[in-house]
Structure formats: structure tokens, C-alpha cells
MARLOKOL-798296 format. One record per residue (C-alpha): y, z negated, x negated; residue number from 1. Coordinates in nm, 2 decimals, padded with zeros to 4 digits. Each point is the difference from the previous one (the first is absolute). Layout:
residues N
        Y        Z        X   resi
        Y        Z        X    NUM
...
***
This chain:
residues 414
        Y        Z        X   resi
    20.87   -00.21   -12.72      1
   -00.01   -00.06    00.39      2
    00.23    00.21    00.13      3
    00.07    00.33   -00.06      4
    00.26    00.12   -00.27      5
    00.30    00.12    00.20      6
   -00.04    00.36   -00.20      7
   -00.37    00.01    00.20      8
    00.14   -00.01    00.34      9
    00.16    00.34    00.18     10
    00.36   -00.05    00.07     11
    00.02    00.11    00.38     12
   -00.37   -00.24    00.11     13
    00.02   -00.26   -00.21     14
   -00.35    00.00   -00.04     15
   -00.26    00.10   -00.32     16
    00.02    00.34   -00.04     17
   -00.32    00.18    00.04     18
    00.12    00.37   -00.08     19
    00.32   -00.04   -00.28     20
    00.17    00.34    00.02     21
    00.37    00.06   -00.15     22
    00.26    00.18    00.11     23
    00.31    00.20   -00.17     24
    00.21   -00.30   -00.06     25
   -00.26   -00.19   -00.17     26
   -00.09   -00.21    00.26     27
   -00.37   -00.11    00.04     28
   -00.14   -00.03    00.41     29
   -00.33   -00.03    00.14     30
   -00.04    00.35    00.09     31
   -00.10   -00.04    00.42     32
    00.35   -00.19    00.01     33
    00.21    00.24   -00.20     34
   -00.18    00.29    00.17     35
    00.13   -00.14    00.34     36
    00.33   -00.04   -00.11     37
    00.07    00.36   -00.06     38
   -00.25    00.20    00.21     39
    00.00   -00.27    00.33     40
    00.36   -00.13   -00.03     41
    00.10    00.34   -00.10     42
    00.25   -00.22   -00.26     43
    00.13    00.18   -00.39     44
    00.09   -00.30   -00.17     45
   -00.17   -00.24   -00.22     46
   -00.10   -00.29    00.17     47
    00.09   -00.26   -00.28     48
    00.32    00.16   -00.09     49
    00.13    00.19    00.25     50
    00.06    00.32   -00.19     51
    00.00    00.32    00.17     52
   -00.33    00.20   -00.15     53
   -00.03    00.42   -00.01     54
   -00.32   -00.04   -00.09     55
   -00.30   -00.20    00.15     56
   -00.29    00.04   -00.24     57
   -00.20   -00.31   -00.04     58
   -00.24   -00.05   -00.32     59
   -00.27   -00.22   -00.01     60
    00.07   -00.31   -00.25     61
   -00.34   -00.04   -00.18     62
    00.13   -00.27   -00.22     63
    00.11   -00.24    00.28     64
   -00.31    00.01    00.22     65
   -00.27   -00.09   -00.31     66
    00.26   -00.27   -00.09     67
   -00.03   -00.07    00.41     68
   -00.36    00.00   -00.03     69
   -00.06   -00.17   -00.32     70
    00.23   -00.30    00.19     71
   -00.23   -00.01    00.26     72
   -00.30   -00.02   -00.16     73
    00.10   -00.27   -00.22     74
    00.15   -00.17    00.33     75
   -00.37    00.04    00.14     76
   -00.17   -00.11   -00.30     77
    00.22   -00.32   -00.02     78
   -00.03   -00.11    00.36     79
   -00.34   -00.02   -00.02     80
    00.04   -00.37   -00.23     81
    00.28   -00.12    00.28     82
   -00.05   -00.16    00.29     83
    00.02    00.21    00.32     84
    00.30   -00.23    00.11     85
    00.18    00.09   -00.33     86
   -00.06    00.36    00.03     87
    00.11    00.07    00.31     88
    00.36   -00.30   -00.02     89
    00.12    00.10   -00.34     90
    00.04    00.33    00.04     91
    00.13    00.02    00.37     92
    00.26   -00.31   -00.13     93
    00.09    00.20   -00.29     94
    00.08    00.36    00.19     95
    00.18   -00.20    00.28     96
    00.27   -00.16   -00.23     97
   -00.02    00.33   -00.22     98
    00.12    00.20    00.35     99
    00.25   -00.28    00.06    100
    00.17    00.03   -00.34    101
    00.04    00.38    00.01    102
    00.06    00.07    00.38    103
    00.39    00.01   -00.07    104
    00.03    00.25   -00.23    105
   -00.28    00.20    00.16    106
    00.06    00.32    00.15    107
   -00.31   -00.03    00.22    108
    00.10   -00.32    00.15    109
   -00.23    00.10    00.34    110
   -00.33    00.07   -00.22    111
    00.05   -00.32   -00.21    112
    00.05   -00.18    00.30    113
   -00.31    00.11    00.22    114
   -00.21   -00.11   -00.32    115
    00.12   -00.30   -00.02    116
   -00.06   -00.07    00.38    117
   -00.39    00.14   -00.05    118
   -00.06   -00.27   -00.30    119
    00.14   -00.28    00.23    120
   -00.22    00.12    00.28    121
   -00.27   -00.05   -00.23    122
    00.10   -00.32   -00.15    123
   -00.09   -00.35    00.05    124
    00.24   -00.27    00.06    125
    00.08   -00.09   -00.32    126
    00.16    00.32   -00.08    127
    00.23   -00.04    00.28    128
    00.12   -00.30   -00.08    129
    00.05    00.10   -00.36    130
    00.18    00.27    00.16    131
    00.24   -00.22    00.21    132
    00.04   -00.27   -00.25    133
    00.17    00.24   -00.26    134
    00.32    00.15   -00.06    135
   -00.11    00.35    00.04    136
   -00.03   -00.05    00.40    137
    00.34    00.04    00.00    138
   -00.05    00.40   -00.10    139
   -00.18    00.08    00.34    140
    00.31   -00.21    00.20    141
    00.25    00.21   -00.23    142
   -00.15    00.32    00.18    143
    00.03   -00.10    00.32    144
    00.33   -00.07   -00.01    145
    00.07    00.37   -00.12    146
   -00.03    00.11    00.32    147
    00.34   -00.16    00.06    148
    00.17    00.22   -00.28    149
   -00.20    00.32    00.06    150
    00.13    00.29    00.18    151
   -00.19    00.02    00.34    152
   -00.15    00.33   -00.12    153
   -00.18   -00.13   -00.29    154
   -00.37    00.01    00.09    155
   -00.08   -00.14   -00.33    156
    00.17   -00.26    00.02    157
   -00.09   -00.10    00.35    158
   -00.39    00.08   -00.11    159
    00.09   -00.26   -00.31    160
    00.08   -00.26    00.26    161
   -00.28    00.03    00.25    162
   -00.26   -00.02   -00.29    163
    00.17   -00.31   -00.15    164
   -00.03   -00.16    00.36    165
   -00.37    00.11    00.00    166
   -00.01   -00.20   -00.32    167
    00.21   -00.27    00.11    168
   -00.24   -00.09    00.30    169
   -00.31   -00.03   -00.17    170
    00.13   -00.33   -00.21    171
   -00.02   -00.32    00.14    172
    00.34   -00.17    00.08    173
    00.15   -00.38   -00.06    174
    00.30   -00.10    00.14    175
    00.07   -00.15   -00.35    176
   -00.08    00.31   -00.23    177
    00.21    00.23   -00.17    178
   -00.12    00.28    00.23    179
    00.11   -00.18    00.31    180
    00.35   -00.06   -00.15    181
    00.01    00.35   -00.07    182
   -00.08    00.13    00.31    183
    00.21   -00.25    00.16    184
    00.31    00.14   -00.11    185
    00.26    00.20    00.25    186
   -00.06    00.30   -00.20    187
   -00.37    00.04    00.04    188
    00.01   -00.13    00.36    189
    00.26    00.30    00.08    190
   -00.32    00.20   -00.18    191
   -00.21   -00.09    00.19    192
    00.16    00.06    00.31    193
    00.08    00.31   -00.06    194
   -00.36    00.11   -00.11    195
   -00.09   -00.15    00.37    196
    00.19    00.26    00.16    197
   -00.05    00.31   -00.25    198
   -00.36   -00.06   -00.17    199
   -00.31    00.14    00.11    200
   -00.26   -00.21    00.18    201
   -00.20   -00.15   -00.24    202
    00.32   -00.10   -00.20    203
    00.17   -00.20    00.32    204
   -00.35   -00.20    00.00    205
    00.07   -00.05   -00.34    206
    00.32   -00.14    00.04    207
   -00.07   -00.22    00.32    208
   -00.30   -00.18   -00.22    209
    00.24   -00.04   -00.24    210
    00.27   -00.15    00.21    211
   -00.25   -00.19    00.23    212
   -00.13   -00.18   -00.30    213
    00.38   -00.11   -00.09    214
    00.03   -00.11    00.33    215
   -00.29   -00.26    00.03    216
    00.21   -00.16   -00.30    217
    00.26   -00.25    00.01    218
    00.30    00.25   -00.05    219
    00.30   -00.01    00.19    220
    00.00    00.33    00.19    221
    00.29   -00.04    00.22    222
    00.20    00.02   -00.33    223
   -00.17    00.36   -00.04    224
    00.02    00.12    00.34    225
    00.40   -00.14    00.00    226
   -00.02    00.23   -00.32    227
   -00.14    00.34    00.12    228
    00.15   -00.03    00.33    229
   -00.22    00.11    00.34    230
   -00.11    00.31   -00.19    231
   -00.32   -00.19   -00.15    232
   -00.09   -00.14    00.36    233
    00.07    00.35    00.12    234
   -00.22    00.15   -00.21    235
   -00.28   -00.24    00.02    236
    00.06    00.06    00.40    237
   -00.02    00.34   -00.02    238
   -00.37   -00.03   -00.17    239
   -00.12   -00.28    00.26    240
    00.04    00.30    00.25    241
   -00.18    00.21   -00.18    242
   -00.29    00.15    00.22    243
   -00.15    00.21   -00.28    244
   -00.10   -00.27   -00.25    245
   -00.12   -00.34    00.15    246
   -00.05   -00.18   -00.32    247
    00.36    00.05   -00.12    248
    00.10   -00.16    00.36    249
   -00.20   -00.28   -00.04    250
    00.13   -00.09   -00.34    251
    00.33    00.06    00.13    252
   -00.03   -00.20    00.27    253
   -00.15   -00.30   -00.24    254
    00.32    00.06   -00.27    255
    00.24   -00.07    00.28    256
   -00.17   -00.31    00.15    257
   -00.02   -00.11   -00.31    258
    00.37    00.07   -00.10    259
    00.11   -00.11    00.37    260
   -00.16   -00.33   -00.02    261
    00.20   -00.14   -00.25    262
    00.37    00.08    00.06    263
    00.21   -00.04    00.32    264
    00.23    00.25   -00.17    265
   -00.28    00.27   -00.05    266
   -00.10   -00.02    00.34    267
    00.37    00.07    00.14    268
    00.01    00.32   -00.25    269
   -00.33    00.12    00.17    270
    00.16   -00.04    00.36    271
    00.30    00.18   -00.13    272
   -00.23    00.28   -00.13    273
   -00.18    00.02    00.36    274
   -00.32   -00.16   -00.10    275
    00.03   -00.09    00.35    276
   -00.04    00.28    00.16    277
   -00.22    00.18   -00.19    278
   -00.20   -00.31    00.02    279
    00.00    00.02    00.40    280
   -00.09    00.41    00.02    281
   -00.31   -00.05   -00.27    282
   -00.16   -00.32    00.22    283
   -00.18    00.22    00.30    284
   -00.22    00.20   -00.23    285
   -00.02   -00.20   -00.28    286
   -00.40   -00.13   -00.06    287
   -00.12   -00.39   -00.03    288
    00.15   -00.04   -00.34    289
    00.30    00.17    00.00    290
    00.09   -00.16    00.32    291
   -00.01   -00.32   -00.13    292
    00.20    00.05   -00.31    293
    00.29    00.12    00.23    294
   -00.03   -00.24    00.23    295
    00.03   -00.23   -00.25    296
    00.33    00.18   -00.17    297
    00.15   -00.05    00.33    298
   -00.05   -00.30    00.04    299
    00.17   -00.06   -00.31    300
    00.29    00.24    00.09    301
    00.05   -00.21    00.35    302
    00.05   -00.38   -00.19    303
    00.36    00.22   -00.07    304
    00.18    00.03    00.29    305
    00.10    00.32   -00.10    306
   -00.35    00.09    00.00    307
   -00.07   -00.14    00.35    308
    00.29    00.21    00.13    309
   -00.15    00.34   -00.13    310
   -00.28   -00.08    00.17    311
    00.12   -00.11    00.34    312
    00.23    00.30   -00.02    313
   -00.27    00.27   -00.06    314
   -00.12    00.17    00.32    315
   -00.36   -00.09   -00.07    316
    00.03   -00.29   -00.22    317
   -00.09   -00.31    00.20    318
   -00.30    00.22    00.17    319
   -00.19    00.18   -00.32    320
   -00.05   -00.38   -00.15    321
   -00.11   -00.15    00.33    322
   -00.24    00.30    00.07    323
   -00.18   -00.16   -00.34    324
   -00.06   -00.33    00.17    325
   -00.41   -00.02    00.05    326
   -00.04    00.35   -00.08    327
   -00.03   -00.03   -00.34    328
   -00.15   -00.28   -00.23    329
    00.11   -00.33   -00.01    330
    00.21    00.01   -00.26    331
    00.24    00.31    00.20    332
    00.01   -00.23    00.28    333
    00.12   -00.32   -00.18    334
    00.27    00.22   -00.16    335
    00.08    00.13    00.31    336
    00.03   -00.35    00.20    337
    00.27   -00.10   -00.33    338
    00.18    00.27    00.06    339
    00.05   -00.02    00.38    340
    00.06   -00.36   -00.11    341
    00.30    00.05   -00.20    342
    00.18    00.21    00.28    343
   -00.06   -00.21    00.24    344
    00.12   -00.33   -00.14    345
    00.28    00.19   -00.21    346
    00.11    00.33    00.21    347
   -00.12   -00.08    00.36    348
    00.32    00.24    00.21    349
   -00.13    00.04    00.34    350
   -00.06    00.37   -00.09    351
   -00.24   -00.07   -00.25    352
   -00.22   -00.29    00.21    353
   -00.01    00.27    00.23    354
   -00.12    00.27   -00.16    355
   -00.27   -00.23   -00.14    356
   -00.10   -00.10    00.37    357
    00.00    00.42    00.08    358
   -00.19    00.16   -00.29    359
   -00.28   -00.23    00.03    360
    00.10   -00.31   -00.31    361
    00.02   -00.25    00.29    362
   -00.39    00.12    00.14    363
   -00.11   -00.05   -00.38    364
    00.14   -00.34   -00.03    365
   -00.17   -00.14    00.30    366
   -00.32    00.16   -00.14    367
    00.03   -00.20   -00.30    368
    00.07   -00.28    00.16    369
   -00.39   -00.01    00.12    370
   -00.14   -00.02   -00.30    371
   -00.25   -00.25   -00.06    372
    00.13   -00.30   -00.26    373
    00.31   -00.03   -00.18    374
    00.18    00.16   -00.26    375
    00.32    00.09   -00.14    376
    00.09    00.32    00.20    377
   -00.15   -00.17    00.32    378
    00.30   -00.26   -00.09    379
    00.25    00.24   -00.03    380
   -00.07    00.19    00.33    381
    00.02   -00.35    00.17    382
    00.34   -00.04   -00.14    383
    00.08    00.32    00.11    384
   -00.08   -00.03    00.34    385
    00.19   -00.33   -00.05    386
    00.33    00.17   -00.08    387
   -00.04    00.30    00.25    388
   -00.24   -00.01    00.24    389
    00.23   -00.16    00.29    390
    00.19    00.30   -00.06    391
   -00.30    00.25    00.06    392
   -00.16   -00.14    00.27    393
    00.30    00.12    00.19    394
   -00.06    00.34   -00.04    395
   -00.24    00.14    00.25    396
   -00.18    00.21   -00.26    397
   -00.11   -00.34   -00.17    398
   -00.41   -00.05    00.17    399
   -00.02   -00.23    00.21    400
   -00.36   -00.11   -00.07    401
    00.17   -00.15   -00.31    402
    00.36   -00.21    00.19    403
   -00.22   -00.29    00.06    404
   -00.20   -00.02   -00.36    405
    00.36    00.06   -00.14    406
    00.16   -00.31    00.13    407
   -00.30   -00.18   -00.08    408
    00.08    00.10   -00.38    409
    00.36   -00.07    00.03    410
   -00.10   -00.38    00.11    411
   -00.28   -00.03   -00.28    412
    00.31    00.13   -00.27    413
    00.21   -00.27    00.14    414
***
């Protein structure tokens, strides 16, 4: 046999009991677990069936451990004419679909659950995609939807859901797969946003792997995001300002460039959840990497004109992206010069040329236009200056070591 019988393993673990004790109702536990149900938890009712117990004698089961040892020895003896490969997959394959099968009726969904996600930890990729190939993935998406049903007060419930997410994340993801489709639907979406703004840490990484694997596939998201509303963007917002965790920024940050690059619609939902703004406030302290994934979300928030208007409109908006210009890496800057880009050639009100010329986005541009060879931002600050910069050299803030290079770029554009 390569798996346990069922009657081996303790009822609240999951796992081969060691210690077989039984209590008043009949029930057989591994002792340490039972022990800490009544004397920890401070609980009087039988685990397995709920009944209220007067009495909380335990007695050792004699009978059940030699029959748990005998197993194990033959188990031993046995694996010793397999292969190592065969030893360690049959089993693990074996337990895994056993879990999956009884997880429903189980009364110790939580315990059944963290087991399941320690033999997939363990696992090689095989297993996995076993796993997502079979009908029984549909169990662990079955759970997370219960926390859209479940009274807001029921820990075990919500501690069902963050486990089957810890699962969930761990198993590789096609956009073609049953998984995917599962996951994919409005229900388990809604999950998922709600465990983003309730879970604990580790579970809201959990959930933004998961989602940032859907969204490097070809699904339509703006027909999710039209579905849940701003709340998701909200949500995924909220986490990008995070100061506490880092990682979960950065992966929020990558889910919404990578939701945001496909859909026109998606991106006017995140201006009308403030992405914005919160976008703006985050850029002076953000580091090298994070400053370039918002620069980079901005820019794709200002090819909407509704996007372009948040910008202009936000009292240091046009100055916290220019202050990235050269300051940064390469890559800042280039995002920086498309962004100034767009509102010039789309949004240029005298108000906002000069404010540009004021805060210092003018002295950048000049900068840039020094430098050595030719390349695409280099064109686009000559354009710029094509558009506009008649109109700054009339100010008498604009320098005047730069008038007479200035009209020599507007003849070159010409």
C-alpha cells in the first residue's frame, strides 16, 4: 500500500499518527493533537463530531499503533526493491488526490489543506501538473469562493481560503487549463480581491503571483475589471503604497502594468480609482525599480486624456516626473521624456507650458538635448521644443545661454 489507510491518520493533522489515543466518543487522535485541543484551546467537544464531552480521559489504542507500525515496516521493507523516483511520486500522488477527494466533507478543512500545500512544496513538476490537469482542482477554487458566502466572522472559513490560495500559487498556470478557466471566473476574481484587502501578508503575495501569472496571458481583463468595478484597482492600489512590504508592491506594481497594457478600458477604470494620484505621491521616494514601473504606469494612464488631465491637474504632477529626468537610470528618463511628450503635444494650456518652464522640465529638456548621438527620446525633446519652445523663450526665466542653440534646433526640426 503507498499511502496511508485513512483510519492511520489523526483526524485534526492529517498526518500518521505517532501516539493513537481515544477519547469518550470513540474517536481515535494522535494524542499531542487531541491533547492541544482540550488543554491549549481549552475546547469540550469532540473534534470529529462535535459533541459536547463531560469527560476528557484519553486511552492509549494499542491495537492501532502495532497495525501503524507493522504498515510502516512493510512500507520500509518494500521500498527498498523501488526506485527512489517511485518511492518518493507514488505516494505523495496518492495522498494529494486522497486529501482532494475528502477535503469537502472534512471537518478539518485548514489541517487537510496545510498538508496538501507541504507535499506540493516538496513535489516535482509532474505532480503539479497532474494536479492542474484533473478535475479535483476545482475543490481548492470551490474554497475560495466560500469566502463570498461565509459570515465575516468565520475564521475558519477565511483560514480555509488563504491556505487554498497558498496551494493555488505553487501550481504552474496556462492560459488554456482548467485552472485558469476557473480562476478566471467573476466569482473567484471577487475572491480574490477581497483576500487582497482582508488577508494576511503572505496570503496577498499569494494572490498577486496568482493574478500576475493570469495577467501575462492572453485574457481579456478589461471584461474583469468592467466586472468587479474600481474596487480590484483599488485594492491592488492600496498594496502598491504599501511601505511595509516591498515585494507585495513590486508584484503589484507588475499585475497592473500588465493588466493596463492591454485594455484602453482598464486604464480609464484605474484613472477613475485615482491610480493617478497615488501614482504621483509614491514617485519622490520611490527607489530605481519602483520608479520606473510607475513611470511607466503613467505613461500609460496619460495616452487617455483623462489620464493626462489628472496629471496636469495635480499640484505636483508635471514636477515629481520631470525631477526623474537624468536622476535616475535610463530607463526613468525615457519614461519620463514620453510622458512630458504626451502633454505637450495633447494638453499644452499655457498654464501647463509654464509650469514646465518654472519647476525645472524646460532646464531638463535642454539637458537632454546635449546628449551625444541620436535616439528616440533625443527625437522627442526636439519635437518638443519644436511645438513650444517659441513660446518659452519668451519668458525671462527661460536661460539665455540656451535662446540661441534653441533656434538653431527649431531650424534643424524644420
Amino acid at each position: 500500500m503507498d499511502f496511508p489507510p485513512d483510519h492511520f491518520l489523526c483526524p485534526i493533522s492529517r498526518e500518521l499518527m505517532k501516539e493513537p489515543v481515544t477519547i469518550l466518543t470513540g474517536v481515535t487522535y494522535d494524542r499531542h493533537n487531541i491533547e492541544k485541543w482540550f488543554f491549549s484551546y481549552n475546547k469540550k467537544t469532540c473534534p470529529a463530531t462535535m459533541q459536547q464531552l463531560s469527560d476528557f480521559h484519553i486511552t492509549p489504542n494499542l491495537t492501532l499503533k502495532r497495525l501503524i507500525l507493522s504498515w510502516q515496516k512493510s512500507k520500509s521493507s518494500s521500498s527498498d526493491y523501488l526506485p527512489s523516483s517511485a518511492t518518493a511520486s507514488s505516494p505523495m500522488r496518492a495522498e494529494i488526490f486522497h486529501l482532494l477527494a475528502t477535503i469537502d466533507s472534512s471537518p478539518f478543512k485548514v489541517s487537510s489543506l496545510k498538508k496538501l500545500r507541504s507535499i506540493i512544496a516538496t513535489g516535482d513538476d509532474s505532480l503539479k501538473t497532474d494536479l492542474i490537469q484533473s478535475d479535483e482542482v476545482e475543490v481548492l477554487i470551490r474554497i475560495l469562493a466560500q469566502i463570498l458566502v461565509s459570515d465575516i466572522s468565520d475564521f475558519a472559513a477565511f483560514r480555509a481560503c488563504e491556505e487554498s490560495l497558498a496551494v493555488l500559487h505553487q501550481l504552474p498556470l496556462f492560459d488554456e487549463g482548467k485552472m485558469f478557466d476557473l480562476l478566471s471566473k467573476p466569482e473567484s476574481i471577487k475572491s480574490m480581491a477581497i483576500m487582497l484587502q482582508r488577508a494576511s501578508a503572505e496570503t496577498r503575495l499569494h494572490t498577486l503571483s496568482i493574478l500576475r501569472n493570469m495577467a501575462k496571458t492572453k485574457s481579456d481583463w478589461s471584461i474583469v475589471i468592467q466586472d468587479q468595478g474600481v474596487d480590484f484597482l483599488k485594492s491592488l492600489l492600496e498594496l502598491i503604497s504599501d511601505e511595509v512590504c516591498a515585494k507585495a508592491s513590486s508584484c503589484a506594481l507588475e499585475v497592473l502594468i500588465e493588466i493596463l497594457s492591454r485594455s484602453k478600458k482598464s486604464r480609464l477604470r484605474a484613472i477613475e480609482a485615482g491610480a493617478v494620484c497615488v501614482f504621483v505621491e509614491l514617485l519622490p521616494d520611490s527607489n530605481r525599480s519602483k520608479c520606473e514601473k510607475i513611470l511607466h504606469l503613467i505613461k500609460l494612464l496619460c495616452e487617455c486624456a483623462e489620464g493626462r488631465m489628472a496629471l496636469v491637474e495635480h499640484g505636483i504632477g508635471i514636477a515629481a516626473v520631470s525631477k526623474k529626468m537624468l536622476h535616475v537610470s535610463g530607463t526613468a528618463t525615457k519614461m519620463a521624456v514620453k510622458v512630458v511628450w504626451l502633454v505637450c503635444n495633447f494638453h499644452p494650456t499655457e498654464r501647463v507650458l509654464e509650469e514646465m518652464l518654472v519647476c525645472g522640465t524646460v532646464k531638463k529638456l535642454l539637458a537632454l538635448l546635449h546628449m551625444d548621438g541620436r535616439s528616440s527620446t533625443k527625437d522627442k525633446v526636439v519635437k518638443i521644443f519644436k511645438l513650444h519652445g517659441n513660446s518659452w523663450k519668451k519668458y525671462p526665466c527661460f536661460p539665455v545661454d540656451y535662446r540661441n542653440y534653441l533656434g538653431f534646433v527649431n531650424v534643424q526640426c524644420l
